[in-house]
MARMARTI-220423 format. One record per residue (C-alpha): residue number from 1; x, y, z; residue in one letter. Coordinates in steps of 0.2 Angstrom, whole numbers, plus 2048, in hexadecimal, padded with zeros to 3 digits. Example, Ala and Ser with C-alpha at 12.3 -4.5 7.8 and 13.67 -1.06 7.14 Angstrom:
BEGIN
+-----+-----+-----+-----+---+
:   k :   X :   Y :   Z : r :
+-----+-----+-----+-----+---+
:   1 : 83E : 7EA : 827 : a :
:   2 : 844 : 7FB : 824 : s :
+-----+-----+-----+-----+---+
This chain:
BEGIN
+-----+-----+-----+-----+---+
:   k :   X :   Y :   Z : r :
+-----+-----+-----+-----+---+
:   1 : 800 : 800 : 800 : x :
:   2 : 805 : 812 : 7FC : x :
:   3 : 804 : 822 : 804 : x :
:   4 : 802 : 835 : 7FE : x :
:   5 : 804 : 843 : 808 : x :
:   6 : 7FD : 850 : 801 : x :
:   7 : 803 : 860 : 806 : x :
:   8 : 7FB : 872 : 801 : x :
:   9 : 80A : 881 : 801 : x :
:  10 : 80D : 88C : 80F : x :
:  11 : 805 : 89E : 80E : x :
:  12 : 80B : 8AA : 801 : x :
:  13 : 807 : 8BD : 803 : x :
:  14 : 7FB : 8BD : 7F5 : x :
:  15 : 7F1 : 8AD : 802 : x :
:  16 : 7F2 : 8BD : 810 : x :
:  17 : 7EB : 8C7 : 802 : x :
:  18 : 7DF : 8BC : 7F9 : x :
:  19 : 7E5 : 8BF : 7E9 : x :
:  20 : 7E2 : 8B0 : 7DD : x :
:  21 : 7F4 : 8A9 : 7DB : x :
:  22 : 7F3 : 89E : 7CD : x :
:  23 : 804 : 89A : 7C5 : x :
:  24 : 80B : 8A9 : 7CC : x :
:  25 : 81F : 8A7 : 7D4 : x :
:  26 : 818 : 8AD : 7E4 : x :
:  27 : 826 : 8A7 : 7F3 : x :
:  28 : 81E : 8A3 : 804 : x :
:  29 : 81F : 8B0 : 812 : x :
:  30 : 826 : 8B0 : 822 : x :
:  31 : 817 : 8A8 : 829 : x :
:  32 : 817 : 89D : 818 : x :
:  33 : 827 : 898 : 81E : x :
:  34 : 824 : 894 : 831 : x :
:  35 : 812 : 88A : 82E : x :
:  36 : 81F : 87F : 822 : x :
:  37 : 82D : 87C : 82F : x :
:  38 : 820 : 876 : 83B : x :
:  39 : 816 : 86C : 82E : x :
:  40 : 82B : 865 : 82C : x :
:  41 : 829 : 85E : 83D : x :
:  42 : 819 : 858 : 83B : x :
:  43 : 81E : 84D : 82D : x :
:  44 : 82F : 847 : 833 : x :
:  45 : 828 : 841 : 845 : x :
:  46 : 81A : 838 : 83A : x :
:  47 : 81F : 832 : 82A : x :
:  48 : 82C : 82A : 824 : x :
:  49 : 82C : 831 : 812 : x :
:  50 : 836 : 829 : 800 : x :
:  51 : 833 : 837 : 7F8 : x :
:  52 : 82D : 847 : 7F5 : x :
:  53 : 822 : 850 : 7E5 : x :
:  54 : 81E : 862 : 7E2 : x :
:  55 : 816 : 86E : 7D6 : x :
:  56 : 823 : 876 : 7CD : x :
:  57 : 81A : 887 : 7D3 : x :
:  58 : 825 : 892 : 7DF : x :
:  59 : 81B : 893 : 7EF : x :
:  60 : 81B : 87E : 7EC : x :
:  61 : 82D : 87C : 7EB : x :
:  62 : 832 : 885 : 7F7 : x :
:  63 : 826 : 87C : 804 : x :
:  64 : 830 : 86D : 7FB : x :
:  65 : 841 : 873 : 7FF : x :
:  66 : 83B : 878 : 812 : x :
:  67 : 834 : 866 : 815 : x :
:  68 : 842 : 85F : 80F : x :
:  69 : 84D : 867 : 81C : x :
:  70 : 844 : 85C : 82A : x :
:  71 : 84C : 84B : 82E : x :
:  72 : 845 : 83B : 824 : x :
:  73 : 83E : 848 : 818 : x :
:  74 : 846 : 846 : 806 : x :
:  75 : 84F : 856 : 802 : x :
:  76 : 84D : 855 : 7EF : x :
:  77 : 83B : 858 : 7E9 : x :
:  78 : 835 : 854 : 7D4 : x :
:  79 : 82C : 862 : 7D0 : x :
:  80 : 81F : 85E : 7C2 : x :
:  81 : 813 : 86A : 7BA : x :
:  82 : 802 : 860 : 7BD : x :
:  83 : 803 : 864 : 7CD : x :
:  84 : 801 : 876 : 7CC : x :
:  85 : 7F1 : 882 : 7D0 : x :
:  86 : 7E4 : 886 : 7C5 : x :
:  87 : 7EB : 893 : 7B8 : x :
:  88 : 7E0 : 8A2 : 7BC : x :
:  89 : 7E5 : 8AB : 7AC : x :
:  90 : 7DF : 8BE : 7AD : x :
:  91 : 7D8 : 8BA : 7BF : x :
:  92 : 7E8 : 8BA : 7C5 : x :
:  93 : 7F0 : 8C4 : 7CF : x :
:  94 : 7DC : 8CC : 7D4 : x :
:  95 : 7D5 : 8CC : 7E7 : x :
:  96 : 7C1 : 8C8 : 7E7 : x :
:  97 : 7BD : 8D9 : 7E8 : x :
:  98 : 7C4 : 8DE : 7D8 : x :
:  99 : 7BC : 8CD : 7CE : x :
: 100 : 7AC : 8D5 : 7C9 : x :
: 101 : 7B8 : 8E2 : 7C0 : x :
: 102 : 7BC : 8D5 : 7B2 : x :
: 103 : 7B5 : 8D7 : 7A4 : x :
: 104 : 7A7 : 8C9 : 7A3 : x :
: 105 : 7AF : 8C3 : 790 : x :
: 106 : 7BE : 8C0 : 799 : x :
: 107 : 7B7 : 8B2 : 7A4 : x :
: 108 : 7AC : 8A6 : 799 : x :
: 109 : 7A3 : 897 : 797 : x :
: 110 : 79B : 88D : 7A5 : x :
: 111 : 789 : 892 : 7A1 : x :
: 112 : 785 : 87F : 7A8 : x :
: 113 : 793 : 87D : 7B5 : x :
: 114 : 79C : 88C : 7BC : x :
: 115 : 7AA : 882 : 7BF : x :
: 116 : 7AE : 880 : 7AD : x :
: 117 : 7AE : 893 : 7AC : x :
: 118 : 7C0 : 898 : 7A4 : x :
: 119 : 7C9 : 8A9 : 7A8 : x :
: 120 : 7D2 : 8B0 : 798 : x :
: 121 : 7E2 : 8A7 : 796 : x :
: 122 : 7DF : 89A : 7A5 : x :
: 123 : 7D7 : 88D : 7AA : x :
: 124 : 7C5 : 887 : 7B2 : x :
: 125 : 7C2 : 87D : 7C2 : x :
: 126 : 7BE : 86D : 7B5 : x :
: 127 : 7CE : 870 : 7AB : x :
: 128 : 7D9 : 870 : 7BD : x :
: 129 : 7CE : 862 : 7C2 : x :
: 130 : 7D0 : 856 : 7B1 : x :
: 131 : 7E4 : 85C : 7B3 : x :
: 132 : 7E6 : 857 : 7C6 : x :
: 133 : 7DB : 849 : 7C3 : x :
: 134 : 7E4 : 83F : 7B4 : x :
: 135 : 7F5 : 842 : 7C1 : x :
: 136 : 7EE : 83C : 7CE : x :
: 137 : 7E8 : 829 : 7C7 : x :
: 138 : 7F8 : 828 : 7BE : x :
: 139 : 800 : 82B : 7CF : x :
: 140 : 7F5 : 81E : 7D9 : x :
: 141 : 7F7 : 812 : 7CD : x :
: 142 : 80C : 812 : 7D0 : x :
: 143 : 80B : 813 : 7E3 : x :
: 144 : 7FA : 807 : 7E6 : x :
: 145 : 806 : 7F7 : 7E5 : x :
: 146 : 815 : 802 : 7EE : x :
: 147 : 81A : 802 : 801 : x :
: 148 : 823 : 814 : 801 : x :
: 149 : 81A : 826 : 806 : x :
: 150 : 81B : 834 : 7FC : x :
: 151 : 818 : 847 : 802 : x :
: 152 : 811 : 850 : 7F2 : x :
: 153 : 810 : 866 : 7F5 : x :
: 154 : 805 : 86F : 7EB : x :
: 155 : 7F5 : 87A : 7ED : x :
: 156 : 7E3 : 87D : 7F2 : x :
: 157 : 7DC : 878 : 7E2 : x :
: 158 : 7E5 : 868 : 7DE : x :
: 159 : 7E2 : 863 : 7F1 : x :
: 160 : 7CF : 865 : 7EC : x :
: 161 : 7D0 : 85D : 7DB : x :
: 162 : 7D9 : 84F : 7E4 : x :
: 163 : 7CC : 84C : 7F3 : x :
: 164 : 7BE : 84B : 7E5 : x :
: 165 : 7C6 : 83D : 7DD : x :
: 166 : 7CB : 837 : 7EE : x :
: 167 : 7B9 : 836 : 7F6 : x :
: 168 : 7B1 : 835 : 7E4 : x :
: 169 : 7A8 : 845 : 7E7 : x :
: 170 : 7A1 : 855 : 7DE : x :
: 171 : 7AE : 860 : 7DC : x :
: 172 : 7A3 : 86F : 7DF : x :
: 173 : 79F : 866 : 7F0 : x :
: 174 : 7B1 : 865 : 7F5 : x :
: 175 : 7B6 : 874 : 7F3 : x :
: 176 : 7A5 : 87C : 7FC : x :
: 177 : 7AB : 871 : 80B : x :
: 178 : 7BD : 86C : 80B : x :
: 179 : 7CA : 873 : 818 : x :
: 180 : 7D7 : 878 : 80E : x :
: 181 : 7E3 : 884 : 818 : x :
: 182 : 7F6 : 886 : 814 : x :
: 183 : 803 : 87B : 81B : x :
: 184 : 7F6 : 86D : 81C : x :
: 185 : 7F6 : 85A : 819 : x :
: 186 : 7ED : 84E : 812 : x :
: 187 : 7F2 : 83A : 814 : x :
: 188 : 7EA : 82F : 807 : x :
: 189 : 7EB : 81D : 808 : x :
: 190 : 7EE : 815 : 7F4 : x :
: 191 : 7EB : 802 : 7F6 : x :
: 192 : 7E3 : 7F7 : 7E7 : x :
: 193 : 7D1 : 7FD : 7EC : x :
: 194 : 7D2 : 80E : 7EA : x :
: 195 : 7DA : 81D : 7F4 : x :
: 196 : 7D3 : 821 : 804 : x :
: 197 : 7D5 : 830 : 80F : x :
: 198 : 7DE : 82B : 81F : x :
: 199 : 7E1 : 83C : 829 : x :
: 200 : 7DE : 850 : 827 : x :
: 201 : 7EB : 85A : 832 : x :
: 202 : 7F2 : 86C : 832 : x :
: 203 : 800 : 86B : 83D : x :
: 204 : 802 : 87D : 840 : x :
: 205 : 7F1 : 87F : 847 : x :
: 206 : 7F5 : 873 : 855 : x :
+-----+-----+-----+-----+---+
């Protein structure tokens, strides 16, 4: 049996902010930096992790690199791309306030779902979804048959997109209810029946 970690960044300014991030190289902050250090702890008295995969994003690598200074924590990350947040196109960079100031052609589709609508340039909730989604099987299938853990750091709305899949439910629903704070964890079981979520924790808030 296999185990994922799933770990969401630590807080950026633009998190403090709410500014929709997107792909943007945004570092973590000092808090950032601290909620990691402790999350460090966290996963080195608990897991014993083989490796460690990250979105190639900024605020993801460097929560990487600050795991990774923890004993029994692997110090080199593979960063991959499918693993990053939603592309939010010409929505990012924007705190809620200033959303209803884009232009309505600039944000389109959706007229069934609203979370196929796609911001100029980006991408929609469905497009993140289907992205994380294909990843995410492909990776369950290599670790299902594979005794090792593996810490993954990457961002609010692949967490989502991977609880849907996890607990085979509506995305919409997820994201309505889910707990998805920075420097987080989420530990997934990966076995031949399935993945199964094992334990929620946010070491920081302890």
């Amino acid at each position: 049996m296999g185990t994922v970690v799933v770990v969401r960044h630590g807080e950026t300014d633009w998190n403090r902010e709410r500014r929709s991030q997107g792909w943007a190289p945004t570092p973590l902050n000092d808090r950032g930096r601290e909620q990691v250090r402790t999350l460090a702890t966290y996963l080195a008295d608990t897991y014993d992790l083989d490796r460690v995969l990250t979105s190639d994003l900024r605020r993801a690598r460097q929560t990487a690199a600050i795991l990774g200074d923890a004993d029994t924590v692997p110090a080199d990350a593979t960063p991959d791309t499918a693993w990053r947040e939603r592309n939010k196109g010409v929505l990012q960079g924007i705190t809620p306030e200033l959303r209803d100031d884009v232009p309505d052609d600039r944000v389109t589709g959706g007229e069934d779902d609203p979370l196929a609508r796609r911001p100029e340039n980006g991408e929609s909730h469905r497009d993140l979804q289907e992205r994380v989604t294909d990843r995410w099987t492909a990776l369950t299938a290599t670790e299902r048959d594979r005794d090792r853990t593996t810490a993954l750091t990457t961002h609010g709305g692949v967490v989502c997109a991977i609880l849907a899949r996890v607990r085979d439910d509506p995305l919409a629903a997820v994201r309505e209810a889910a707990d998805v704070p920075n420097a987080a964890l989420w530990e997934i079981a990966i076995d031949a029946d399935g993945a199964r979520l094992v334990d929620h924790t946010v070491p920081w808030r302890s």
